[in-house]
C-alpha positions in Angstrom: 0.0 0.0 0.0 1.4 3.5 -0.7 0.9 7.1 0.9 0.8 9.7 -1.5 2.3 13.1 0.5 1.6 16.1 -1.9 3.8 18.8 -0.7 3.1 22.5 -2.4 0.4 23.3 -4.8 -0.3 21.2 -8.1 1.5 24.2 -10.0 5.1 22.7 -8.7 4.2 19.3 -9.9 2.9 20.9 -13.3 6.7 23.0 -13.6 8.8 19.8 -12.7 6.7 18.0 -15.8 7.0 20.8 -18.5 10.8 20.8 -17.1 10.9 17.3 -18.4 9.2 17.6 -21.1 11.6 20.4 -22.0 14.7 18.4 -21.6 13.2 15.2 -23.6 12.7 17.4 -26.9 16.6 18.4 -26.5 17.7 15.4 -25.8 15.8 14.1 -28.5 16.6 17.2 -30.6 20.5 15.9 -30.0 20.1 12.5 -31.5 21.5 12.6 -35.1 22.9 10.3 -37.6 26.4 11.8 -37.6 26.6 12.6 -33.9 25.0 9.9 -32.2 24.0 6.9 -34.9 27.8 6.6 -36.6 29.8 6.5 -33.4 27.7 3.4 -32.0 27.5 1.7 -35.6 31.3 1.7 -35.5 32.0 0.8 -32.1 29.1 -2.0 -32.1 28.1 -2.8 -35.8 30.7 -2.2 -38.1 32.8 -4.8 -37.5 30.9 -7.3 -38.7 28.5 -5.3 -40.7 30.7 -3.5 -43.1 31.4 -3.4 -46.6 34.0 -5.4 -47.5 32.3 -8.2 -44.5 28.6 -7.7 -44.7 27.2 -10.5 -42.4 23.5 -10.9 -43.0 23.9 -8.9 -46.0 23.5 -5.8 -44.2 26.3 -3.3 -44.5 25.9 -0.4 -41.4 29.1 1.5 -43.3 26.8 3.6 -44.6 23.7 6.0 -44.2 21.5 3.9 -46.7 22.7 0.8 -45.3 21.2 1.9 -41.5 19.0 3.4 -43.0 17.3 0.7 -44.6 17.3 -1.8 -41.6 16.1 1.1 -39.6 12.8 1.6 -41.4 12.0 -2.4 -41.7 12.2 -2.8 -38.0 15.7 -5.0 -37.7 18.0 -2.8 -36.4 15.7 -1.5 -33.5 14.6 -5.3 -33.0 18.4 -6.8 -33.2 19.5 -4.3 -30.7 17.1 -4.5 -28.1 17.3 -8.1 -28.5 13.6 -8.2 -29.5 12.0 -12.2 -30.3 12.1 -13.6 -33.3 14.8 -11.4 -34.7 18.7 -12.0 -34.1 20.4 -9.8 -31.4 23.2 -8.3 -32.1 25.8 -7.2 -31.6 26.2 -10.4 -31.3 28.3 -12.9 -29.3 28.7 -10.3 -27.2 26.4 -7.8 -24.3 23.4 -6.0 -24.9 24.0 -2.6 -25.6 23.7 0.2 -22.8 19.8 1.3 -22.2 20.7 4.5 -23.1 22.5 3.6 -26.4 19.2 1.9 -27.5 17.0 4.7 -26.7 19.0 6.7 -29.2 18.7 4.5 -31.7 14.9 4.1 -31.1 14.6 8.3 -30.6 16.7 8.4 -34.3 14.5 6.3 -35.8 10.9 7.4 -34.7 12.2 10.9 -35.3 12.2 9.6 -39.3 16.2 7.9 -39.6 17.7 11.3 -41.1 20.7 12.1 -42.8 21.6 14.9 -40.3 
């Protein structure tokens, strides 16, 4: 059973929220292909998934390559280890929570080239 203690007015809770919601659209603002997206590719990915090696036949070298598992679901999917598709990177950890939000943030903000 839990005690809900309310402490102030509603108005406090209502600043903390928009304070939130404030710092969610920069964060999510920050989340780009070439700042975010190619770092983790090539410290996760591209070892395996590259041009000249392109396990699965997907190639995360380059932008159309991401982009392409991106928008059919895999990449999300492989990376947060979802059922019924292969988790990646593989032989290896699951990748940080926060790594996969930003992948997940890059994507439902449309995969750009930015």
């Amino acid at each position: 059973f839990f005690v809900f203690v309310m402490i102030g007015d509603n108005r406090d809770l209502h600043r903390v929220d928009r304070r939130q919601r404030q710092m969610w659209k920069e964060t999510a603002s920050n989340v780009t292909y070439s700042g975010v997206i190619v770092p983790l590719m090539q410290n996760q990915c591209i070892g395996c998934h590259n041009t000249g090696n392109p396990r699965g036949g997907v190639n995360l070298e380059t932008y159309a390559g991401v982009q392409s598992v991106a928008l059919d679901g895999r990449l999300f999917g492989s990376v947060n280890w979802d059922t019924g598709i292969s988790a990646m990177p593989k032989n290896s950890n699951k990748m940080a929570d926060c790594e996969i939000a930003q992948i997940r943030i890059w994507i439902q903000n449309g995969s750009q080239n930015n």
